[in-house]
SEVOPA-364084 format. One record per residue: residue in three letters; z, y, x of N, C-alpha, C in turn; residue number from 1. Coordinates in pm, whole numbers, plus 50000, padded with zeros to 5 digits. Each point is the difference from the previous one (the first is absolute). Layout:
<kolfis>
   type    n_c3    n_c2    n_c1   ca_c3   ca_c2   ca_c1    c_c3    c_c2    c_c1   seq
    ala       Z       Y       X       Z       Y       X       Z       Y       X   NUM
...
</kolfis>
This chain:
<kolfis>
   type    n_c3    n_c2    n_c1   ca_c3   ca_c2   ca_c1    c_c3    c_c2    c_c1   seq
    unk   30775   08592   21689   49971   49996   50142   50097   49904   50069     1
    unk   49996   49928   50084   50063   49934   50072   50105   50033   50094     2
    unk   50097   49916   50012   50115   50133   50057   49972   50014   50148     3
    unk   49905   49943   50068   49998   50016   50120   49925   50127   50024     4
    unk   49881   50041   49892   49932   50085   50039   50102   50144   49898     5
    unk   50079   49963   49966   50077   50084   49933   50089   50049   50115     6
    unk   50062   49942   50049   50062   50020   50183   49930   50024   50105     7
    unk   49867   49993   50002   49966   50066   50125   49949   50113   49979     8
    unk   50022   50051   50097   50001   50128   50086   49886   50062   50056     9
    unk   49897   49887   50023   49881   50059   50071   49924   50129   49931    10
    unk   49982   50061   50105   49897   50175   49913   50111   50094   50018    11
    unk   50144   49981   49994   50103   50090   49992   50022   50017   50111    12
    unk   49999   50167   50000   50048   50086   50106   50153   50024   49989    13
    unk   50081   49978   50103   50194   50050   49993   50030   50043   50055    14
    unk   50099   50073   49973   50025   50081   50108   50183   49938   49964    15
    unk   50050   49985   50115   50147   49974   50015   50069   50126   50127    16
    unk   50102   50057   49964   50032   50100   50090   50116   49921   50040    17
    unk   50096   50000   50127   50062   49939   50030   49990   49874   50052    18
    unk   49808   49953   50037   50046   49857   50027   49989   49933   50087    19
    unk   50035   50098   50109   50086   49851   50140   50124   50016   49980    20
    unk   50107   50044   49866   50113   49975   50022   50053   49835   49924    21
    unk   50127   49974   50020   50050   49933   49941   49904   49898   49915    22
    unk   50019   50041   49843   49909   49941   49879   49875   50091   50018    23
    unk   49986   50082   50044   49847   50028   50031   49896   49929   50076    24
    unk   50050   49901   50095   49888   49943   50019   50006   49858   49912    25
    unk   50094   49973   49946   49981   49883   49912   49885   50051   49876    26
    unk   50028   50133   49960   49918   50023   49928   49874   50054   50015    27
    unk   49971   50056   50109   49845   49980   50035   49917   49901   50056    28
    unk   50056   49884   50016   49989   49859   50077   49972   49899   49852    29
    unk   50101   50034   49899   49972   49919   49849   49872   50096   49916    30
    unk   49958   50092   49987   49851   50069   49927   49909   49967   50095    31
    unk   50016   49979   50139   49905   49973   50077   49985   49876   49969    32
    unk   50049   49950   50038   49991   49790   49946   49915   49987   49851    33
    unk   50057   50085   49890   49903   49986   49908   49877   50068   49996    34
    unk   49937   50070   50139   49871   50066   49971   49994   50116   50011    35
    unk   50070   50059   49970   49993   50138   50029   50014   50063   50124    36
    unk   49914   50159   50000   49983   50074   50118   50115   50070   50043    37
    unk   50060   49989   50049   50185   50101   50001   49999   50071   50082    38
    unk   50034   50135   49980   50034   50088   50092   50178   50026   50037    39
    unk   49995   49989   50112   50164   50025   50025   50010   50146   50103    40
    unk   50085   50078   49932   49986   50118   50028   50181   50038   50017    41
    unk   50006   50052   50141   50136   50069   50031   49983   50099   50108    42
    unk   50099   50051   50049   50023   50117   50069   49959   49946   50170    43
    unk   50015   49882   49997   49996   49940   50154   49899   49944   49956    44
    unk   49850   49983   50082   49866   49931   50003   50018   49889   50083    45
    unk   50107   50000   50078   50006   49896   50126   50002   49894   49936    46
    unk   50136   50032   49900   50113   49835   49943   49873   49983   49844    47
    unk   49916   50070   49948   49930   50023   49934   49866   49914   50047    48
    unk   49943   50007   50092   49934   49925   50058   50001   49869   50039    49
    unk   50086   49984   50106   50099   49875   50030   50013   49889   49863    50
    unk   50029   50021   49873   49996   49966   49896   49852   49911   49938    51
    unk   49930   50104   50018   49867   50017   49961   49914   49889   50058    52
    unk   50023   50035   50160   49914   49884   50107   50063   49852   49996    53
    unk   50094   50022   49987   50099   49834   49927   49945   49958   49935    54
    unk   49957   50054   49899   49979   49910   49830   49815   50009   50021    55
    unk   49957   50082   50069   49849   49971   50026   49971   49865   50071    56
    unk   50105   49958   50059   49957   49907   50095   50026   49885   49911    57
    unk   50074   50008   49910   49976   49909   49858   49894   49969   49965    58
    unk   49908   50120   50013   49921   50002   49870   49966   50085   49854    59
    unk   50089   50093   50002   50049   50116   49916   49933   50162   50032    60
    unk   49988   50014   49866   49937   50132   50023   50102   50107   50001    61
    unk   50046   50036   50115   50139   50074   50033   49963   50176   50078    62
    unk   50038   50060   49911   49939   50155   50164   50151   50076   49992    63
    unk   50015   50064   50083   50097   50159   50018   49999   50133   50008    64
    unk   50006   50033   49917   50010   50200   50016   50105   50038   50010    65
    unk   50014   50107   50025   50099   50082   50003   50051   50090   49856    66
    unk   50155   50030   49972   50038   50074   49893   50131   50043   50076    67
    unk   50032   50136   49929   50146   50021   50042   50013   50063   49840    68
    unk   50017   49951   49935   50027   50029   49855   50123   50120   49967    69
    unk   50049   50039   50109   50073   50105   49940   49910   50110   50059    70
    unk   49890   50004   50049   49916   50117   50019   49875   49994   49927    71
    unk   49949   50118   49910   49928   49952   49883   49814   49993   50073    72
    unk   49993   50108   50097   49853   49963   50100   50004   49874   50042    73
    unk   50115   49918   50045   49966   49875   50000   49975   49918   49923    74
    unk   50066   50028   49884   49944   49897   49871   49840   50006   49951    75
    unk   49963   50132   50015   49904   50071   49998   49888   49889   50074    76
    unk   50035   50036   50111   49936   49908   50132   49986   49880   49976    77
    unk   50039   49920   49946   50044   49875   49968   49922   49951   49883    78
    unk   49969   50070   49922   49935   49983   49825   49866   50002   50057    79
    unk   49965   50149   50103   49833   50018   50039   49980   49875   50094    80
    unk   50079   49982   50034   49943   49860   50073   49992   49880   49950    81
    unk   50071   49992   49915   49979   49848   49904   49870   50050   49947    82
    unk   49984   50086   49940   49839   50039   49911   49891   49978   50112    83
    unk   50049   50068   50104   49866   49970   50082   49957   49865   50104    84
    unk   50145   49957   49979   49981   49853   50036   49954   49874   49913    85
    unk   50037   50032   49874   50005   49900   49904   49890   50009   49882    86
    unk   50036   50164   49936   49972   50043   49937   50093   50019   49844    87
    unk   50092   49925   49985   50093   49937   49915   50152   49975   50052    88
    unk   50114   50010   49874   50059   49922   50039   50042   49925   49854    89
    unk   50038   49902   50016   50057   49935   49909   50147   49942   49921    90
    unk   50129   49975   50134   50093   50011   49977   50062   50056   50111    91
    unk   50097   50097   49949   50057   50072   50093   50188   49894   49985    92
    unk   50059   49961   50105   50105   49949   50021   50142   50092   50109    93
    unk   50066   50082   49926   50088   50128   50046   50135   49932   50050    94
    unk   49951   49979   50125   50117   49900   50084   50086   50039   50058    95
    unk   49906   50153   50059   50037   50073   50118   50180   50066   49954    96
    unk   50062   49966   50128   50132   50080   50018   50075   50025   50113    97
    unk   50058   50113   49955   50074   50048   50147   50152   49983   49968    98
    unk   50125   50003   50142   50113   49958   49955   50105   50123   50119    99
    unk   49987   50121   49936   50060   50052   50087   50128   50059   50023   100
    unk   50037   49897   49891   50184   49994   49926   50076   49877   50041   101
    unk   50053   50011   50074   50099   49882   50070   50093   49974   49939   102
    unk   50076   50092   49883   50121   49901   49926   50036   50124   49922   103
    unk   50088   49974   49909   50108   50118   49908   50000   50148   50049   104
    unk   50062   49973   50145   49995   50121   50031   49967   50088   50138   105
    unk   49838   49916   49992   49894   50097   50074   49972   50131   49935   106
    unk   49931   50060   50097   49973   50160   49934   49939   50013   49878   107
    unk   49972   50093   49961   49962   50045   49867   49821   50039   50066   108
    unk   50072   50042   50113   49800   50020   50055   49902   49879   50010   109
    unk   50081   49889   50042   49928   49877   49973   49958   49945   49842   110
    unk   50101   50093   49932   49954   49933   49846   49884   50070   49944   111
    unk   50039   50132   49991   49840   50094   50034   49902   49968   50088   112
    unk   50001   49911   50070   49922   49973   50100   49914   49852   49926   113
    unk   50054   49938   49933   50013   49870   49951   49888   50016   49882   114
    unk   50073   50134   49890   49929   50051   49866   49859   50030   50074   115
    unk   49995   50093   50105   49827   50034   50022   49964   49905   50030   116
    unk   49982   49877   50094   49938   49889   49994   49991   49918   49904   117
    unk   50121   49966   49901   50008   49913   49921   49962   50043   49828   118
    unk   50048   50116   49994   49966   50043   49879   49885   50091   49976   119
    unk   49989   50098   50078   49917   50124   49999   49824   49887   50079   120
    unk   50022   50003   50101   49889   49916   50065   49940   49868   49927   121
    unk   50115   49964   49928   49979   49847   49931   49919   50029   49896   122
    unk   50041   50102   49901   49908   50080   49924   49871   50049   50004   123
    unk   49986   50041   50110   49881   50094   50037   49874   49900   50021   124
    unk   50055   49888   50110   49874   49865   50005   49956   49920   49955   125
    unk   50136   49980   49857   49964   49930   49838   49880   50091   49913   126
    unk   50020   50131   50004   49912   50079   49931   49835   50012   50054   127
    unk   50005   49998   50136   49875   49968   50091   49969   49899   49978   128
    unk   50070   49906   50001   49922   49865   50021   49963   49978   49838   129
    unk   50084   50025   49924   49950   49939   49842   49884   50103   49974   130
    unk   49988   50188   50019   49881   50031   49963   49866   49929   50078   131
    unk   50038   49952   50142   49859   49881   50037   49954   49903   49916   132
    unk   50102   49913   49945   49972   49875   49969   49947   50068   49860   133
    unk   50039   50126   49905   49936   50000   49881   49874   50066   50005   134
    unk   49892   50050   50148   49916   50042   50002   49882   49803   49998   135
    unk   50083   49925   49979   49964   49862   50030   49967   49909   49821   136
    unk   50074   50112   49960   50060   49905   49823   50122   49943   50038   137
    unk   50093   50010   50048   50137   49953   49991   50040   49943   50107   138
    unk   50090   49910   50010   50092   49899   50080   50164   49992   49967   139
    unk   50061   49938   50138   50132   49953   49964   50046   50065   50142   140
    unk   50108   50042   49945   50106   50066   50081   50132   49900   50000   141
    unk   50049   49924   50111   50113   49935   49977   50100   50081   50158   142
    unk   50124   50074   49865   50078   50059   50098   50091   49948   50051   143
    unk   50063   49969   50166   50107   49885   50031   50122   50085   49963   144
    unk   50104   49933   49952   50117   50067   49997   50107   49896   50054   145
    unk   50126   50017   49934   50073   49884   50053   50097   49940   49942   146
    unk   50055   49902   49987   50128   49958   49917   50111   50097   50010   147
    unk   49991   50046   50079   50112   50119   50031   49980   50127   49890   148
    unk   49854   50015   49988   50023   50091   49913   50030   49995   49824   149
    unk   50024   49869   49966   50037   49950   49896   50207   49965   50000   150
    unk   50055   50003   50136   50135   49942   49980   50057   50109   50093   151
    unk   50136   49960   49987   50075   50079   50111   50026   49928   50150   152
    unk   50030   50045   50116   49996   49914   50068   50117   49878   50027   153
    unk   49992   49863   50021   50114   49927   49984   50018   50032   50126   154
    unk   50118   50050   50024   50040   50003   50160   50078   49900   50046   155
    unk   50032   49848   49931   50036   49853   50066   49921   49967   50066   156
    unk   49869   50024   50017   49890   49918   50072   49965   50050   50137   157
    unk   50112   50143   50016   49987   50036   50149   50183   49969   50052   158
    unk   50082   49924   49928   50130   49980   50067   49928   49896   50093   159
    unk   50095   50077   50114   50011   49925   50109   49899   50033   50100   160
    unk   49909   50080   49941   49884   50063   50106   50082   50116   50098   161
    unk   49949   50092   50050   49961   50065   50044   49880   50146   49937   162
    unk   49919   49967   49875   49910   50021   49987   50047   50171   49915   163
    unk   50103   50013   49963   50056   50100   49928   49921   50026   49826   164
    unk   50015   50089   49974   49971   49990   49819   49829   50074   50009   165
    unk   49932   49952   49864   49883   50046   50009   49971   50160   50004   166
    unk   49897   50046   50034   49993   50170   49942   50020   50030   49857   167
    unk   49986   50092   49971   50005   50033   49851   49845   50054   50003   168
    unk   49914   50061   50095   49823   50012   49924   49941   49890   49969   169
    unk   50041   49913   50014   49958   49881   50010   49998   49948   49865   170
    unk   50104   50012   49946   50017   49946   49893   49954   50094   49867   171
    unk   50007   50157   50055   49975   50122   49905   49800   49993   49988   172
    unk   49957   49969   50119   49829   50012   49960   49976   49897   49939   173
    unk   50031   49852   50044   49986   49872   49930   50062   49991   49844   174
    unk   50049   50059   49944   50013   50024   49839   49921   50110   50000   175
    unk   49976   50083   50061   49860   50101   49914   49864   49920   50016   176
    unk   49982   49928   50077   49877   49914   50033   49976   49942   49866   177
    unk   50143   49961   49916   49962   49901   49927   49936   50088   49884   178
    unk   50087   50063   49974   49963   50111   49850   49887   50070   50018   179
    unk   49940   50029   50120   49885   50046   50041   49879   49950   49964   180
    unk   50031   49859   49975   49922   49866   50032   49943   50033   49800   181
    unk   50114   50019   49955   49934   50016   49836   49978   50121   49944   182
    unk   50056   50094   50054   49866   50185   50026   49896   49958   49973   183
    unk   49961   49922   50149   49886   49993   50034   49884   49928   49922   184
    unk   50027   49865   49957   49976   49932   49930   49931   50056   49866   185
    unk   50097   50115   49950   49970   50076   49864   49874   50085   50070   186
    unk   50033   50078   50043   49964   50073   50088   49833   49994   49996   187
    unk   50015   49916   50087   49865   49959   50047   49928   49886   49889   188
    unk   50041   49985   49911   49877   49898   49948   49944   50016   49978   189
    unk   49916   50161   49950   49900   50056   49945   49901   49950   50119   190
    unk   50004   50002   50161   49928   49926   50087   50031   49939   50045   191
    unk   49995   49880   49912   50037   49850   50027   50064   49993   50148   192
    unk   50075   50029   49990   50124   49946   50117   50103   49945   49963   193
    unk   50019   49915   50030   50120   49883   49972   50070   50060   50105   194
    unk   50174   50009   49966   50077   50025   50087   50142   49955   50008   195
    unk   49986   49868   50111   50160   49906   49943   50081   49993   50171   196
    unk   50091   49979   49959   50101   50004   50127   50065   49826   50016   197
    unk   50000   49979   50177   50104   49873   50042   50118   50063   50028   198
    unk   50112   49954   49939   50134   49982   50109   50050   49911   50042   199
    unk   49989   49963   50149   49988   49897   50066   50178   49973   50058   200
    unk   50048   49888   49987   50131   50030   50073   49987   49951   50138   201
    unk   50120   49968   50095   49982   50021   50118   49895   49895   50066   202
    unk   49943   50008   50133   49935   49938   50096   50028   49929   50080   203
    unk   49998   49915   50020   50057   49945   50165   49949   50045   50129   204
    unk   50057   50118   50084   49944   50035   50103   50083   50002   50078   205
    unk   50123   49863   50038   50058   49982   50114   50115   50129   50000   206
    unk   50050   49955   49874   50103   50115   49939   50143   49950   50083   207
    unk   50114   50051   50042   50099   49933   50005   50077   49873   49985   208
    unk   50025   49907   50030   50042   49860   49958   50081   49979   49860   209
    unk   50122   50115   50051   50080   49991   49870   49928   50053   49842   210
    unk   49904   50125   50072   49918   50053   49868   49949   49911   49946   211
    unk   49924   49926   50043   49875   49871   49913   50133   49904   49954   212
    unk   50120   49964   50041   50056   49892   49972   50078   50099   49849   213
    unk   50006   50105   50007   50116   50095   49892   49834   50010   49861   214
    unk   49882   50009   50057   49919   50055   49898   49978   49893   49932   215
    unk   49949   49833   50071   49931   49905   49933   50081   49937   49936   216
    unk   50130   50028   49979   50086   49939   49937   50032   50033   49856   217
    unk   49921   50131   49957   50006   50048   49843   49865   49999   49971   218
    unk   49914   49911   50045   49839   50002   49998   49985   49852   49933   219
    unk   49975   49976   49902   49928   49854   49950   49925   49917   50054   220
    unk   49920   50054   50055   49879   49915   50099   50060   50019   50157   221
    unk   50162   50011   49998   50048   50018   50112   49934   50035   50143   222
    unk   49927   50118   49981   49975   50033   50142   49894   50151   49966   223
    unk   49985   50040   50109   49953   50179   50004   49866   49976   49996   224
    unk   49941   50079   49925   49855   49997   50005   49883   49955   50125   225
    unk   49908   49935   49996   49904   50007   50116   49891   50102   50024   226
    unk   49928   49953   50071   49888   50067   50002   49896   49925   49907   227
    unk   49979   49951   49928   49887   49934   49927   50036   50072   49837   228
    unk   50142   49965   50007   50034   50043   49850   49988   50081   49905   229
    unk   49924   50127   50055   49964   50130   49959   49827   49972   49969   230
    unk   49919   49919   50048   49899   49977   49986   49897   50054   49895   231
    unk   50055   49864   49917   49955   49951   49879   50003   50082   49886   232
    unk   50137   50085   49984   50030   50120   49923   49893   50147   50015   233
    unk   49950   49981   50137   49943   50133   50048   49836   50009   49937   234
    unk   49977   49837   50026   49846   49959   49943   50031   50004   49866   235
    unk   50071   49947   49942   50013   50007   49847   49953   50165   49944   236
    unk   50109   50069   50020   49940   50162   49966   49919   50054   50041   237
    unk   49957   49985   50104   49871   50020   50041   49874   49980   49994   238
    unk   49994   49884   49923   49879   49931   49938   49990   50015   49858   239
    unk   49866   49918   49960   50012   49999   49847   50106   49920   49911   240
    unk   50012   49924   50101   50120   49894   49928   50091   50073   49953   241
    unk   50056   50109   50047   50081   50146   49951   49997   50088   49928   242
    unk   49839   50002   49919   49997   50097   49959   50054   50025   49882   243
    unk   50058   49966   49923   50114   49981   49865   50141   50070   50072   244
    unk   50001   49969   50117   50166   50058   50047   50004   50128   50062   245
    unk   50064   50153   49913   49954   50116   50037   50154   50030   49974   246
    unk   50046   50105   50070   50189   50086   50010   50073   49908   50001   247
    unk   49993   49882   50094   50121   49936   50009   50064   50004   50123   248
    unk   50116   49943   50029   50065   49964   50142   50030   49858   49974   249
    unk   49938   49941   50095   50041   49878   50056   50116   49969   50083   250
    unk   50099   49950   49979   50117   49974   50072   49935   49838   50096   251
    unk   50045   50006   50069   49946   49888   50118   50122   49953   50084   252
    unk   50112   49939   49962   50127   49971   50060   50029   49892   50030   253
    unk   49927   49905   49958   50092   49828   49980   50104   49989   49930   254
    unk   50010   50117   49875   50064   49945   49931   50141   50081   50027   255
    unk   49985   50044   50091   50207   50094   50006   50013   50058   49913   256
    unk   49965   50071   49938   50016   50089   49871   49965   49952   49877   257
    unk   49983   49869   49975   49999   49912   49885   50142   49989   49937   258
</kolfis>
């Protein structure tokens, strides 16, 4: 087959949770570009929308629902409506996250607070969404995680900020994301679900001066990720062009951890 029709997307239903944030709309903006129908689904319909009517005016087949993934009637809610909207889904993309740990030593209620959204909830809408896609014959599940959850944090790249040290849930769900990522993988192949993980390192979102000047300086391709750069990786697993690549994590850094 030709690799173009091996990369596109058209016929595929997605669902991306998380994506008017950050790399969420890079990544429902790159499956849309290749064809595909994407659903972007979060707790706010507004910034969910807003998203949506953007990339329509592209040209893109973009919609918004609603999820609050740490409540399981909503996930609930969320699956019956892709079926009755779509009828299908095809790749589910587990973006969605909450951050309700400010550093070392925030409460312990925020870290419990962190696990039900991040772990317990994160769980619950992976299991929904993959028994959809295998009432279909299969699909691909690509879970986001993060470079963080592969290293410890370098704390040179915030001297001189202001910005103080990272949380610790942060770094504790993003290594279960990853090992999760090859559970699942085993897991699920009996219905063909492919299930591989990105860890993306940082973004450029008008971070601190000194931060971008302390980060791009242990980066090879000297500088913080864009918005385009996540793209290409997202269509790859997501398509057929992918289908050979099942329990992996993708590291996505420019190279810092080389």
């Amino acid at each position: 087959m030709n690799v173009k029709d091996l990369l596109n997307l058209k016929g595929k239903i997605i669902l991306v949770t998380g994506g008017a944030g950050l790399y969420g709309k890079s990544i429902v903006e790159g499956l849309a570009e290749a064809g595909g129908t994407v659903i972007t689904a979060s707790r706010n319909l507004k910034n969910g929308q807003a998203v949506a009517d953007a990339l329509h005016s592209k040209g893109l087949d973009v919609h918004a629902m609603v999820v609050d993934q740490a409540d399981h009637s909503s996930v609930m809610a969320l699956k019956n409506e892709i079926l009755k909207s779509f009828g299908k889904l095809d790749v589910f993309v587990n973006n969605a996250v909450a951050r309700p740990m400010k550093g070392y030593d925030d409460s312990l209620d925020h870290f419990a607070e962190s696990m039900r959204i991040n772990a317990t909830g994160m769980m619950d809408i992976l299991r929904e969404m993959c028994d959809l896609m295998a009432e279909n014959g299969g699909g691909s599940v690509i879970n986001i995680s993060s470079m963080m959850g592969m290293f410890g944090p370098d704390l040179s790249n915030y001297e001189g900020t202001n910005m103080g040290n990272p949380p610790p849930d942060y770094f504790f769900h993003n290594a279960g994301v990853i090992n999760l990522t090859r559970y699942l993988a085993r897991v699920l192949a009996d219905k063909n679900i492919r299930v591989n993980c990105v860890s993306p390192g940082g973004l450029f979102s008008n971070q601190p001066e000194q931060f971008v000047k302390n980060y791009n300086k242990k980066v090879p391709v000297g500088r913080m990720a864009n918005n385009d750069d996540i793209k290409g990786l997202m269509v790859l697993l997501a398509s057929d062009a992918g289908a050979y690549i099942n329990g992996e994590n993708i590291l996505m850094d420019g190279g810092m951890h080389a």
